[in-house]
N, C-alpha and C positions, 0 to 999 in steps of 0.2 A: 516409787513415791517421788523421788527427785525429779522422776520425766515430767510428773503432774505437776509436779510446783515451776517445773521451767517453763511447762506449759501455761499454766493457770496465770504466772506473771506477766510471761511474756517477756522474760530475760535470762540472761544467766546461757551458758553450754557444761554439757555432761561430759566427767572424765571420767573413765575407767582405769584404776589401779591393778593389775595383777587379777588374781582370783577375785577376790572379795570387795576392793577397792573400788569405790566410786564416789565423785564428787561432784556437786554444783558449784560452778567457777563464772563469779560478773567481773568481768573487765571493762565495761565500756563505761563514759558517764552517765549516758542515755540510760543503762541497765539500772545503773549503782539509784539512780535517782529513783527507778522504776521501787525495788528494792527498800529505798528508804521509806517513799510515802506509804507503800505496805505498812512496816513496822508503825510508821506515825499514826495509822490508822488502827493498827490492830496492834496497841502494847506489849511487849514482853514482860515477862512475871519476873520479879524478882529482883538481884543484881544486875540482870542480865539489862533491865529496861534502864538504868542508871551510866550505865557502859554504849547502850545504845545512844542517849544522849550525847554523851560525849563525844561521840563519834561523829554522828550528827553536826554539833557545831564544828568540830574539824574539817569537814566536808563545808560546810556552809564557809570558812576562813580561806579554802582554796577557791573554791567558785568568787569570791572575792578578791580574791589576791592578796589577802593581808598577808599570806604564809611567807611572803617573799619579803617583807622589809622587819 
């Protein structure tokens, strides 16, 4: 499922944990933004879309640079 989504987006790389372990990990900004506009386009239910905001403008304060004064 993770491979399609890394795929489908076009970001993100797949980790393997142990046996059972595995993760989709965006490091890049190129990725994170890929990432975002997804979510801005196809909301989250619940808390979770509330938190995404957030998040959202904190990303939006670094690409600004306001985080630094």
């Amino acid at each position: 499922m993770l491979e399609a989504i890394a795929q489908s987006l076009g970001a993100g790389k797949i980790y393997r944990h142990g046996h059972n372990g595995i993760q989709l990990v965006v490091t890049s900004r190129v990725d994170l933004k890929v990432v975002m506009k997804f979510f801005k386009k196809h909301k989250l239910i619940s808390k979770k879309h509330g938190d995404f905001e957030l998040w959202w403008e904190v990303i939006e304060l670094i690409e600004r640079g306001e985080h630094l004064t």
